[in-house]
Backbone bond lengths (Angstrom), bond angles and torsions (degrees), N, CA, C in turn:
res aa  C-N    CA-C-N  psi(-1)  N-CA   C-N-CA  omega(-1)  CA-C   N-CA-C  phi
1 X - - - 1.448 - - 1.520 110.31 -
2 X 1.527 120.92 -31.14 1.250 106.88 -151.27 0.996 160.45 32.91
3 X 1.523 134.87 -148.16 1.939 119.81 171.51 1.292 114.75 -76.05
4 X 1.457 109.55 143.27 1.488 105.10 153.75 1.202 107.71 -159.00
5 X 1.331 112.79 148.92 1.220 135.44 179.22 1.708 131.67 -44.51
6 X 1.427 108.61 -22.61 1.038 107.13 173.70 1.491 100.60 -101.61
7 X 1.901 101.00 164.59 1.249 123.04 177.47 1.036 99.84 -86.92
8 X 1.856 124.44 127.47 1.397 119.04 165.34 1.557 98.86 -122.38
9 X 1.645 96.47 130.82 1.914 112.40 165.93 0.986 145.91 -143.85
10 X 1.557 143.53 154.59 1.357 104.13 -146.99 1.981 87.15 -165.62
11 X 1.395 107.08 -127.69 1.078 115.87 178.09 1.354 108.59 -164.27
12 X 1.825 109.76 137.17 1.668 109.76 172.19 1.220 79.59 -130.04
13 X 2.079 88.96 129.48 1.970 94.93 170.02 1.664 89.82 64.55
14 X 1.176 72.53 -165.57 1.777 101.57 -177.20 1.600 128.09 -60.56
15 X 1.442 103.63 -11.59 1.450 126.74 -150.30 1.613 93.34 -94.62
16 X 1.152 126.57 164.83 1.804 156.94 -173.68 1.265 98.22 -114.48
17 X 1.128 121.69 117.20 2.079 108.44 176.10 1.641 77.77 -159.77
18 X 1.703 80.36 165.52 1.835 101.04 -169.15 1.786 86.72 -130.68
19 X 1.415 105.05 115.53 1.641 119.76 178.33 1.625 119.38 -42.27
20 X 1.278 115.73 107.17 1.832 91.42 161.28 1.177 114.42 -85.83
21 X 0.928 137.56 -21.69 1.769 148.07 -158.81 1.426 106.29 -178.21
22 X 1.405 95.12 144.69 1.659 109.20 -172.43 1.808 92.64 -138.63
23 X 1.274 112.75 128.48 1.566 116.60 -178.79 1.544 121.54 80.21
24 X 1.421 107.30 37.10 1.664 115.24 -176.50 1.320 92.67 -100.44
25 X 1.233 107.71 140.49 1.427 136.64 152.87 1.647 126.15 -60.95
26 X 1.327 111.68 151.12 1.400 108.74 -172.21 1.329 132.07 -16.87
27 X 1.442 88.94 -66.84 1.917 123.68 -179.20 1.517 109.43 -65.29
28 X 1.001 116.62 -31.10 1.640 124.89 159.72 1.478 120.87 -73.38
29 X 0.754 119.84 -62.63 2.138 126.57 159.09 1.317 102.26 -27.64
30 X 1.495 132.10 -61.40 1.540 134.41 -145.84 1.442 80.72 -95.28
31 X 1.138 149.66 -68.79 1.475 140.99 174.03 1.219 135.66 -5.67
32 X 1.942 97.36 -46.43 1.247 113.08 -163.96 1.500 117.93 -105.61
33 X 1.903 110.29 -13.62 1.303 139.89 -134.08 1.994 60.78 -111.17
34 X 1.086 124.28 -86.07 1.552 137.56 -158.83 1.550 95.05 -40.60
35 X 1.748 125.65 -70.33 1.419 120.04 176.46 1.852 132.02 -46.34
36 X 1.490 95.37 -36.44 1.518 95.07 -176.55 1.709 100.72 -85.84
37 X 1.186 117.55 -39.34 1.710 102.03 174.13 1.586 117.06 -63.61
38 X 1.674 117.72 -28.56 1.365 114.39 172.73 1.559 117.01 -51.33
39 X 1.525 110.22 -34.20 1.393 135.17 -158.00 2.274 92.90 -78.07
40 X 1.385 102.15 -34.46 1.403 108.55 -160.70 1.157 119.55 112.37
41 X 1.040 134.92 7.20 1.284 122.87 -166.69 2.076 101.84 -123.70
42 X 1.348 100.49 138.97 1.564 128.00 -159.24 1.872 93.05 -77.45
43 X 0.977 105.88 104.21 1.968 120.40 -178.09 1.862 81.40 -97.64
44 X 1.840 87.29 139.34 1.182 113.04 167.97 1.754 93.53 -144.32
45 X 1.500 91.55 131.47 1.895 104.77 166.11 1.256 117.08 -143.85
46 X 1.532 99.50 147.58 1.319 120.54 165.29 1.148 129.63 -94.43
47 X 1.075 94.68 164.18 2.011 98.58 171.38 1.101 115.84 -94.32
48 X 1.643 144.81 146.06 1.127 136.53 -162.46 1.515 91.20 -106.27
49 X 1.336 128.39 164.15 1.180 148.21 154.22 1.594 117.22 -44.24
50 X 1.280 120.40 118.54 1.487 117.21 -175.34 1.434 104.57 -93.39
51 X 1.203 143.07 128.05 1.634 133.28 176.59 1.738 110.26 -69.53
52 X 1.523 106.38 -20.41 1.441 107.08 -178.78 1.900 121.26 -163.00
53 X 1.032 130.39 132.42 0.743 111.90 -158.49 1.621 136.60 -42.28
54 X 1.368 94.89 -17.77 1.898 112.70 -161.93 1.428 92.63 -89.74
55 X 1.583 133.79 -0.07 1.140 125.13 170.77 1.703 135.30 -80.77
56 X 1.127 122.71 139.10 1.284 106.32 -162.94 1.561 110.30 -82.65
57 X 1.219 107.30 144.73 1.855 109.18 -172.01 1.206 105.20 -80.65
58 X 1.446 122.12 132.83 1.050 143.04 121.34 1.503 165.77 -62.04
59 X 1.080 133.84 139.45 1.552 125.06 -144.46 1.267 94.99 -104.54
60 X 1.939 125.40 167.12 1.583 137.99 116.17 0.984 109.53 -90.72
61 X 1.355 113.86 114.75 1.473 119.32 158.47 2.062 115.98 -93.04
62 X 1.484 107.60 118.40 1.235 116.63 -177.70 1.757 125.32 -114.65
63 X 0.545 162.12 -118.02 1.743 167.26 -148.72 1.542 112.22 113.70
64 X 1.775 105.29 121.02 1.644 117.69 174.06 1.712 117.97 -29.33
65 X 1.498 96.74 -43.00 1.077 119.62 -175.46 2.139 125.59 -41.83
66 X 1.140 120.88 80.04 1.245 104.60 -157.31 1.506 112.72 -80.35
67 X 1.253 129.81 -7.14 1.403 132.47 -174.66 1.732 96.32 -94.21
68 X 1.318 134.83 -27.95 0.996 138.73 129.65 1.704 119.97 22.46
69 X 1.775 135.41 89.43 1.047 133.43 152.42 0.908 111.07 -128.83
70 X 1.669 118.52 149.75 1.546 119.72 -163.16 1.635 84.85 -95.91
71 X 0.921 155.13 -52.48 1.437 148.64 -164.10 1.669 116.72 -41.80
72 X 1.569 91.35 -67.19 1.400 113.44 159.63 1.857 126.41 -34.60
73 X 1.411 101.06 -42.35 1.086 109.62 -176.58 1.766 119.78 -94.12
74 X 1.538 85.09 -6.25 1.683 79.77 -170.86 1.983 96.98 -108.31
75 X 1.030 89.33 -24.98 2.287 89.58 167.13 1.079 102.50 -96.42
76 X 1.373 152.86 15.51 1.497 148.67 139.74 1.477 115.45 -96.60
77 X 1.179 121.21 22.42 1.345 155.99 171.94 2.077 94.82 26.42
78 X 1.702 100.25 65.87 1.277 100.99 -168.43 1.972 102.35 -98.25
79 X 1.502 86.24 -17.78 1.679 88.79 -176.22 1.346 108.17 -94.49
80 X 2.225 106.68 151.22 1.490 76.98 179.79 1.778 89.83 -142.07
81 X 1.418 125.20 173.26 1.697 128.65 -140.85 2.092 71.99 -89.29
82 X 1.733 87.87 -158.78 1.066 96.52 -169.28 1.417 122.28 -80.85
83 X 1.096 95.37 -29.48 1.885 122.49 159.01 1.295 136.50 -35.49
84 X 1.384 100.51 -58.69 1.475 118.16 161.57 1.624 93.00 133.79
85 X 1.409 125.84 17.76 1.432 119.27 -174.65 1.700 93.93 -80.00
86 X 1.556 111.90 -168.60 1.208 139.64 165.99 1.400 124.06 -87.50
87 X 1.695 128.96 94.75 1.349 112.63 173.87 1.321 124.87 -40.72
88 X 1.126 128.27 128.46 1.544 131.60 164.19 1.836 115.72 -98.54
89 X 1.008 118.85 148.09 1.352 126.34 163.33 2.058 112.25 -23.82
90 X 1.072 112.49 -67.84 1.283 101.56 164.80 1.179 146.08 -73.90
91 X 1.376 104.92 -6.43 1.975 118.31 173.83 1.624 77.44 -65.39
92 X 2.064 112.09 -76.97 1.114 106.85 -149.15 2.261 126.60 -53.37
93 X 1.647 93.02 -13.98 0.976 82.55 -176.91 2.068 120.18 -89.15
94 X 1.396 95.03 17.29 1.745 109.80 -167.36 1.223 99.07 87.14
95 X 1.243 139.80 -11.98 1.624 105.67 -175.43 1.208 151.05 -70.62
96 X 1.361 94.53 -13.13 1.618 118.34 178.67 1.528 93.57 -158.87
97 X 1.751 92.32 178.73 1.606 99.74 -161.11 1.658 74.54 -130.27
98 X 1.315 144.92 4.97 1.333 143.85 163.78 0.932 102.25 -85.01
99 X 1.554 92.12 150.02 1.949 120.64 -160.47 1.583 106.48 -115.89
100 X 1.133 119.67 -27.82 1.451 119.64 -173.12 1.539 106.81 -25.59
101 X 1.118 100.01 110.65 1.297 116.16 164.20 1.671 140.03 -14.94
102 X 1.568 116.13 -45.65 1.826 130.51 138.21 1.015 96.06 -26.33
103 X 1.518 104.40 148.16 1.240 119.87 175.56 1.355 102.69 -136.00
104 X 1.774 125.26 8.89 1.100 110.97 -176.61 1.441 82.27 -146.28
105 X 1.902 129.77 135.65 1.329 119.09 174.00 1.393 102.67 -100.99
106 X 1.653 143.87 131.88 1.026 142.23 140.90 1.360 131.30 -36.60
107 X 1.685 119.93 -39.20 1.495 134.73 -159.98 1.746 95.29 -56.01
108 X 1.244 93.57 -167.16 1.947 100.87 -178.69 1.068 90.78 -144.07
């Protein structure tokens, strides 16, 4: 799914949560489940609906947190890795495990 600009929120169960991703895969859930609780913030997920069994499951991953945007939070450089660096747009999206501060590389 990655960033986006809008705030999405809703409810799982009984609970108020503001969406980071809707349709992540395992390795994406535990990624995000480990960074946003490092960060403080209370992750609640669901399981998505499988249409068949041979399909692979998918997650919502959400946070209590309702003022809560990952966009917001990741270009106001409010989140930070396990280290103590600054998430950037591409840490958070898996692409790299570099933090440099750019958020956009020119090179080729």
């Amino acid at each position: 799914m990655g960033l986006e600009g809008k705030h999405s929120f809703g409810s799982i169960e009984e609970t108020r949560v503001t969406f980071v991703e809707k349709n992540t895969d395992e390795n994406r859930k535990e990624f995000l489940i480990k960074l946003l609780e490092h960060n403080g913030f209370e992750v609640i997920i669901e399981e998505e609906k499988r249409k068949t069994e041979e399909d692979p499951q998918l997650f919502t991953v959400a946070v209590t947190d309702m003022v809560f945007n990952p966009t917001i939070w990741v270009f106001q450089r409010k989140l930070k890795t396990f280290d103590g660096r600054m998430v950037t747009q591409d840490y958070w999206n898996q692409k790299t495990e570099e933090t440099n501060p750019r958020y956009w590389k020119n090179e080729k």
